[in-house]
N, C-alpha and C positions, 0 to 999 in steps of 0.2 A: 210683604210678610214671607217666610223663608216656609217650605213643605216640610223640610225639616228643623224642626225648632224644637227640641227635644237632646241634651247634651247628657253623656254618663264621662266617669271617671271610673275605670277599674284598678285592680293594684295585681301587680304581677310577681313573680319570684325571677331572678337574673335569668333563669334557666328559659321560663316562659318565656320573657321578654327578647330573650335571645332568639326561639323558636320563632314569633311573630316576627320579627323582625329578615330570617332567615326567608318566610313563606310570602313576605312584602316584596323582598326582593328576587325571588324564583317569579311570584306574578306579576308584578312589575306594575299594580294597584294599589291606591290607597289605602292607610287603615280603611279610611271611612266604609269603602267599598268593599272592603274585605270582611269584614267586622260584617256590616249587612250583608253581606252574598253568605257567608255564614249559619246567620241566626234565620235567613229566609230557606235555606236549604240548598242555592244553587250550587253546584260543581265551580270550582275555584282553579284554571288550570293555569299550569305554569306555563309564562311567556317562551319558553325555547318551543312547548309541546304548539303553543300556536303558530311558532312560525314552521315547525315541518307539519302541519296540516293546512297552511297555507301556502309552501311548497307543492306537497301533494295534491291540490287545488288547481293552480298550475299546472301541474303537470298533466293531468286531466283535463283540461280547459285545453292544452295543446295534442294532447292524442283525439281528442272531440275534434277538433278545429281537422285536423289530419286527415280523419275517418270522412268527414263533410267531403274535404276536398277527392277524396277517392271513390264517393258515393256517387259526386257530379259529374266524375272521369267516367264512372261506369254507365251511367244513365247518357251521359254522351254517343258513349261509345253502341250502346244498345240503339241508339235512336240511329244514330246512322248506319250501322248496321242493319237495321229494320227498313230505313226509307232505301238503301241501295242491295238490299237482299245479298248481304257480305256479313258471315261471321268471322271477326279479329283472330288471328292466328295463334296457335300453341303459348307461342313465347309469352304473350302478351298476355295471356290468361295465365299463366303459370307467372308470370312476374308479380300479378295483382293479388293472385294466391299469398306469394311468399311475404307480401307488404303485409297481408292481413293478417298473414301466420305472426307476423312479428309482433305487428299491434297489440295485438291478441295475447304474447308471450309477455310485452312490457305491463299490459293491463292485469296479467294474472300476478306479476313481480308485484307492482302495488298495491295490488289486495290483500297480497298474502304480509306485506309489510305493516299493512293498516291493520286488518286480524291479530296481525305478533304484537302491535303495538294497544291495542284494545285486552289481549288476555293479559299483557305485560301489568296495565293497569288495574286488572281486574284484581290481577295477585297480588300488587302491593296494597291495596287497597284504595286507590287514589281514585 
């Protein structure tokens, strides 16, 4: 027996029809699913907006991964420093500086694109 077993027919005007049709293909979902995410109240968002937050996902998942790698370069470097009573030189601290200065700069670039794109929706009302 099917969960859903419960069929309607609505009637539209071209215009409507048109509309649906327009917002099936922006979310790249079924009526069926659409029609429900609807009348249950979820957020409906369009297929391009999930793949640049899927991007942006990425791209975070590689500034993490990056950040790991520079945290175990430092913890290295303190341990041996520590067992042979040698702190690493100017350059080398000032190199690690400017890595994180950067990370730092690409993570604030993100944010601030993910906020533009949060108030963006906020305005249109989507």
């Amino acid at each position: 027996m099917r969960k859903r077993n419960k069929a309607i027919t609505i009637r539209m005007t071209e215009d409507e029809y048109a509309l649906l049709c327009s917002r099936l293909e922006q979310t790249g979902v079924s009526q069926q699913a659409f029609v429900i995410s609807a009348i249950t109240g979820a957020v409906i968002i369009p297929s391009d907006q999930i793949a640049i937050l899927k991007e942006i996902s990425a791209t975070f998942a590689s500034l993490e991964q990056q950040l790991r790698g520079m945290a175990t370069n430092i913890n290295q470097m303190a341990r041996i420093a520590n067992s042979r009573k040698f702190a690493p030189g100017i350059r080398a601290l000032e190199k690690i500086s400017q890595e994180i200065s950067g990370y730092r700069k690409d993570s604030e670039e993100i944010w601030q694109s993910i906020r533009s794109s949060i108030a963006h929706q906020r305005a249109t009302g989507q």
